[in-house]
Each structure stands twice: as structure tokens, then as C-alpha cells.
MARPAMI-995324 format. One record per residue (C-alpha): residue in one letter; y, z, x. Coordinates in steps of 0.2 Angstrom, whole numbers, plus 5000, padded with zeros to 4 digits. Each point is the difference from the previous one (the first is absolute). Layout:
REM MARPAMI-995324
AYZX/...
//
This chain:
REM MARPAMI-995324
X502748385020/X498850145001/X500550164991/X499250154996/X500650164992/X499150175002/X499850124984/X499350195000/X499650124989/X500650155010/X498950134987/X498549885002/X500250005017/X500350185002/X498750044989/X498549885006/X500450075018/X500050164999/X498450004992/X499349915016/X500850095011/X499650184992/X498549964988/X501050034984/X501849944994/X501650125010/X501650054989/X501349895009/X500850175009/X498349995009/X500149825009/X501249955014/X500349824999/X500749895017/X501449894992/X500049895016/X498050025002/X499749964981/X501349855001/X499149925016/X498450014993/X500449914984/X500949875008/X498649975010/X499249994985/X501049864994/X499949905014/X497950024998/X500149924984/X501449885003/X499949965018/X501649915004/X501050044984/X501650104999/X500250164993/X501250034988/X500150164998/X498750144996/X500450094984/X499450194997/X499750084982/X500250174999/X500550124985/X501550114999/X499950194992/X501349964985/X501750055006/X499350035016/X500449935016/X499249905013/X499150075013/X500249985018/X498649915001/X500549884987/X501949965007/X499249995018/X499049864992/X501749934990/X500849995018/X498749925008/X500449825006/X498949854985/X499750154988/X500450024983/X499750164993/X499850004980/X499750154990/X499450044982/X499750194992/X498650125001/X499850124986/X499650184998/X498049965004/X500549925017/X499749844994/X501149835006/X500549894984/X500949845000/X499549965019/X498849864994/X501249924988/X501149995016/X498849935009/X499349854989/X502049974998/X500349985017/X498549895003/X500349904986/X502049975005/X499449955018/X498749894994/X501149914987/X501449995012/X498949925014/X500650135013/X498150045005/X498649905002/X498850175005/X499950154991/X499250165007/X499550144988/X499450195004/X499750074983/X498650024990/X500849994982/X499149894987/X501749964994/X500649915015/X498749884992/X501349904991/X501350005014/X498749925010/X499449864989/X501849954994/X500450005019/X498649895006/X500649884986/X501649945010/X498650005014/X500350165010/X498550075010/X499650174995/X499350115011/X499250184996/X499850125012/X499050194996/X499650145010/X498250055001/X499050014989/X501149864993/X498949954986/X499850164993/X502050055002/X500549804996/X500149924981/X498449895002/X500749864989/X501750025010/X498649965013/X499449864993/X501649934997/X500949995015/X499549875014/X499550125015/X499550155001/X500150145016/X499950185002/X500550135012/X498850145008/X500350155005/X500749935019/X501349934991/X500550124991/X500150135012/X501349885011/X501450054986/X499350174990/X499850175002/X499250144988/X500450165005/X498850114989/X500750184995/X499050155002/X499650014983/X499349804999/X499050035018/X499050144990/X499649924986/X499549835010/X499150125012/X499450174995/X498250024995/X499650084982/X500050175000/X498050104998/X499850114985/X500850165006/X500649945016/X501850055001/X501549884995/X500950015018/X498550005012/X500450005018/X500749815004/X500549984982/X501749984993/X501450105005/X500750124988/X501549974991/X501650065010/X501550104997/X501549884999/X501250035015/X501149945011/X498649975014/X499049914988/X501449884996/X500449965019/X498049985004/X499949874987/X501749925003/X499449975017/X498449954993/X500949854991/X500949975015/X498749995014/X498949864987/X501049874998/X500449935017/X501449995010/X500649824993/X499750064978/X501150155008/X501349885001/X500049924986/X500150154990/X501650085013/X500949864998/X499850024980/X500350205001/X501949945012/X500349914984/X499950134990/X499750175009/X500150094984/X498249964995/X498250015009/X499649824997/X498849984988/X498449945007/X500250175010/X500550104987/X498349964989/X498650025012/X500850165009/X500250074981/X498549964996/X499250095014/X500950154999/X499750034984/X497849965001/X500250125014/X501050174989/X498949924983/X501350004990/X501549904996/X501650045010/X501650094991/X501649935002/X500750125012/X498649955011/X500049814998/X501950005004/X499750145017/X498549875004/X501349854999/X501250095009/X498950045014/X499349825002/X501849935000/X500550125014/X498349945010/X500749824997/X501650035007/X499350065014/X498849845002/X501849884998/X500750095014/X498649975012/
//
């Protein structure tokens, strides 16, 4: 019987498409991600490259802040139907580690074990390399997909290596993700340089940096909100019932992130806990609706 099993590099993933989306690689409190849209698309995917064979499951790599939990993208993900969520660790630079030993270990096991006969891969990682040749040994297909430019963000032996070789455009992409940029990334991406002399917030430049209040907080708060759809919103509701204590943490990190480029400075306790406590309230209200 046909088998194939699905395995993604969520940080290449997020990484690669950002970039296409926005031009340059987004911090992850930037990008939306559609668990059903991404899961849909990489099974179809699947079926591209196998057509007819089963899928197994599709298994996402992601990292873990140490002693940190899971976000609610990544339990969405754990709960959803044929998906394995595996995690490693990212460090204090933001970096994954021990994702792509998990990776060639899962591959290897499979293809030893004869549960697949199809393998596809979206990660760029010149140590998948190994995985992929030790695989094809027990005669799996391996299957490598990238996102655009795909040789420039793939391995290009891992290229070589594997036995087909697809990429996704920008289309593609945008069936699943989202960049929302912050005011701060919109200038930098778009404002001009300035002409000797020329004064540093001309009219149609930058705003300037704002006060910290509560009216900042709720305008940003509803910002969040208002960008991540009706079905994300959810998702993340049905996290905060769970635990109503905390903003969940996908939330949390953007709006955070935003209120503080806006004042230009890092908030003080006092103010992250009043900020927390005003964006839990707005939650409550948003379960009760």
C-alpha cells in the first residue's frame, strides 16, 4: 500500500514565507498562520506527489522557548486530526535547535519500519541530507518542497538529493499566511531617506512616539483583534476559557510588541500587568458574545 507522511520545518516555513509575502523575513508575532488552510494545502501537496497513496499523518517541527509553553497556534496544530506536533528548543538568539535531528529520526524510523513508501519534505536544512539518503535506502520517495526562491532558501545538495523537487509561490502562500507589519517595519520597508537638513518627521513620516495609556492599550488591543479573523479568534477564545488567567501568548507578543515601538521604550511592569489586565477584560467580553 501507498503511504506517505508529511514533514515541515514550521521556522523554515515561517521564515521563507514571510520573506515572500513582505519582502524580508517577519518575527513569528508578525504572521497569522490558518491551521486548517495550511493543513489542506499540504495535503494536497501530498496527494500531488503521491497521487493515490495514503497519508499517514503530517508531522510539524517547531521549537519551544525553554520552560516555556506551547502556543496556541502549536496546540491548535497538536489537536488537529493526522498531525503530530514535535517540538525541540530555541535559544536566547531565537534560533530552533534539535528540530532537525527530530526530523531525520522520524524519517529514518518510518522508512526502516516500512510505514511509508512517500516522503514529503518542506525544509531547506543541509542536514536533512542524511535523513534523506538513509531513507531512500529502504526505498522511500523523498519529496522536497521550498518556497520561492527555493533554490536560494533550500540546501542545494539537499536538492540534489532528494527525488522531486516543487516549490510554492507567492499564491500559495497567501492561502494560509498573513504578515501584518507594525508601524515601525512599514517605515523602514517604505520611507524614503531623509535629504540633508530635511527634518527627521516630515509631514507623512512616522508618527511620533506616544504617551503609554489606557486608550493606547484598547486601540491596540482592538488592533490585534480586528486582524486575525473571525475563525483564528476562536482558536485563541477557546484557549483563553482554558485558562482566562493569561492573554494567550500569540496575542500577548505582537500587541506587546506594538505598544511598546509605539511609546519607544520597553514597558514597566506595572504597565505590562494593567495592559494584560485590560486585554483579558476585552476577551471576556469577546467569550460572552
Amino acid at each position: 500500500m501507498l503511504q506517505v507522511a508529511v514533514f515541515v520545518d514550521a521556522g523554515y516555513l515561517y521564515a521563507q514565507g514571510s520573506s515572500l509575502l513582505s519582502g524580508q523575513k517577519q518575527p513569528r508575532q508578525t504572521i497569522q498562520l490558518s491551521t486548517p488552510d495550511v493543513l489542506k494545502a499540504l495535503c494536497e501537496m501530498a496527494e500531488r506527489v503521491a497521487p493515490g497513496a495514503r497519508l499517514l499523518r503530517v508531522y510539524w517541527y517547531d521549537g519551544l522557548l525553554r520552560g516555556g509553553r506551547p502556543t496556541t497556534e502549536q496546540i491548535t496544530l497538536a489537536n488537529s486530526q493526522r498531525t503530530k506536533l514535535r517540538l525541540g528548543m530555541v535559544n536566547g538568539s531565537g534560533q530552533q535547535k534539535g528540530v532537525d535531528s527530530l526530523i531525520v529520526t522520524d524519517l529514518i524510523d518510518l522508512a526502516r519500519n516500512k510505514a511509508i513508501t512517500d516522503a514529503l519534505l518542506v525544509a531547506g536544512d543541509e542536514d536533512l541530507r542524511i535523513g534523506v539518503q538513509i531513507a531512500q535506502t529502504f526505498g522511500v520517495q523523498t519529496h522536497l518542497l521550498g518556497i520561492k526562491p527555493a533554490r536560494g532558501s533550500q540546501s542545494p545538495d539537499l536538492i540534489q538529493e532528494a527525488d522531486t523537487h516543487h516549490e510554492w509561490l507567492e499564491a500559495d502562500i497567501a492561502r494560509f499566511m498573513t504578515v501584518t507589519l507594525g508601524a515601525s517595519a512599514a517605515v523602514a520597508t517604505e520611507a524614503p531617506p531623509l535629504a540633508q537638513g530635511a527634518s527627521a518627521t516630515p509631514e507623512g513620516a512616522s508618527e511620533a512616539l506616544q504617551v503609554y495609556s489606557e486608550a493606547l492599550v484598547l486601540l491596540e488591543i482592538q488592533t490585534t483583534i480586528a486582524t486575525i479573523g473571525t475563525e483564528a479568534l476562536e482558536l485563541y477564545l477557546e484557549a483563553f476559557r482554558a485558562d482566562p488567567k493569561s492573554v494567550p501568548s500569540d496575542l500577548d507578543r505582537q500587541t506587546l510588541g506594538r505598544i511598546g515601538a509605539k511609546v519607544g521604550a520597553k514597558l514597566e511592569p506595572t504597565e505590562v500587568r494593567e495592559y494584560r489586565r485590560l486585554f483579558r477584560e476585552r476577551l471576556l467580553k469577546e467569550c460572552d458574545k
